[in-house]
C-alpha positions in Angstrom: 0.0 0.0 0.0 2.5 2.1 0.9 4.2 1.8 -2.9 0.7 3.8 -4.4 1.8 6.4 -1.6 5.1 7.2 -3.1 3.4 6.6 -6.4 0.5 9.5 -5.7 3.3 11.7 -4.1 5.6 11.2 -7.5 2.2 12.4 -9.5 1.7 15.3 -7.5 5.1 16.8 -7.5 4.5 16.3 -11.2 1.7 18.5 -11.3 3.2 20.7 -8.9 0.8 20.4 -6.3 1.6 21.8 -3.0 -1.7 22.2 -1.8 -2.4 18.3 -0.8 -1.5 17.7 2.6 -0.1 15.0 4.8 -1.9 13.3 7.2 -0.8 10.6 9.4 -3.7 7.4 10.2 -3.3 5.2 12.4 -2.7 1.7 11.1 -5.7 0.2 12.4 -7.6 2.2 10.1 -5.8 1.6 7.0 -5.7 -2.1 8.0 -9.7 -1.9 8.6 -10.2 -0.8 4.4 -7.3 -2.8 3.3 -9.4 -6.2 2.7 -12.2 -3.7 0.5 -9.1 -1.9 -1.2 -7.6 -4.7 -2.4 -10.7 -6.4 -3.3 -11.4 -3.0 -5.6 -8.0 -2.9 -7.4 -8.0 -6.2 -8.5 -12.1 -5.4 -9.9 -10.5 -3.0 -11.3 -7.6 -4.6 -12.9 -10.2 -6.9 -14.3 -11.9 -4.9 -15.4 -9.6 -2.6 -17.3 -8.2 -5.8 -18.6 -11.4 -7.0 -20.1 -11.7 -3.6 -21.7 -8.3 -3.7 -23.1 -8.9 -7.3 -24.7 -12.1 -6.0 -26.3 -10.8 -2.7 -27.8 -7.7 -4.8 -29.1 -9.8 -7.0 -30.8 -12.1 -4.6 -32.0 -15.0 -4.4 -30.4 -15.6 -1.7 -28.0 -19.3 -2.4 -27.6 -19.6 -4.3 -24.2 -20.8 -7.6 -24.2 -23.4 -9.3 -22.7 -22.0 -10.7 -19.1 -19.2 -8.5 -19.0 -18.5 -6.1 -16.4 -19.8 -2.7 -16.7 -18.4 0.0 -13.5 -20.4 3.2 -13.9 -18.8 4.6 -10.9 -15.9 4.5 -7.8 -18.5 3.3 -5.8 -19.4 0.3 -8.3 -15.4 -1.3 -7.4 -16.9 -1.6 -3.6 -19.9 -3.8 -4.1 
């Protein structure tokens, strides 16, 4: 988790962003969403995957059964 940290940090230096603060969590609550995060990136990945594989072939119509996020909240459920 700590690698999309240094990750965001690298993007906003990028952008010059100064304005975003720090602020320090306790671990309990990061380990508390860790289970749902993880859950949600690899959704995700699948996602995004799935949609890679059909515009490379393509077709960029969806398909019936496939995967269809129409927002963040969607990669929770």
């Amino acid at each position: 988790m700590f690698a999309q940290v240094r990750h965001f940090k690298q993007m906003l230096k990028k952008v010059d962003n100064s304005k975003c603060k720090d602020y320090s969590l306790p671990s309990s609550v990061t380990e508390e969403l860790y289970e749902s995060y993880t859950e949600a990136l690899e959704k995700l990945k699948q996602i995004t995957a799935d949609e890679a594989a059909s515009i490379s072939h393509g077709s960029q119509t969806q398909t019936e059964g496939e995967n269809k996020v129409t927002g963040p909240d969607e990669l929770f459920k």
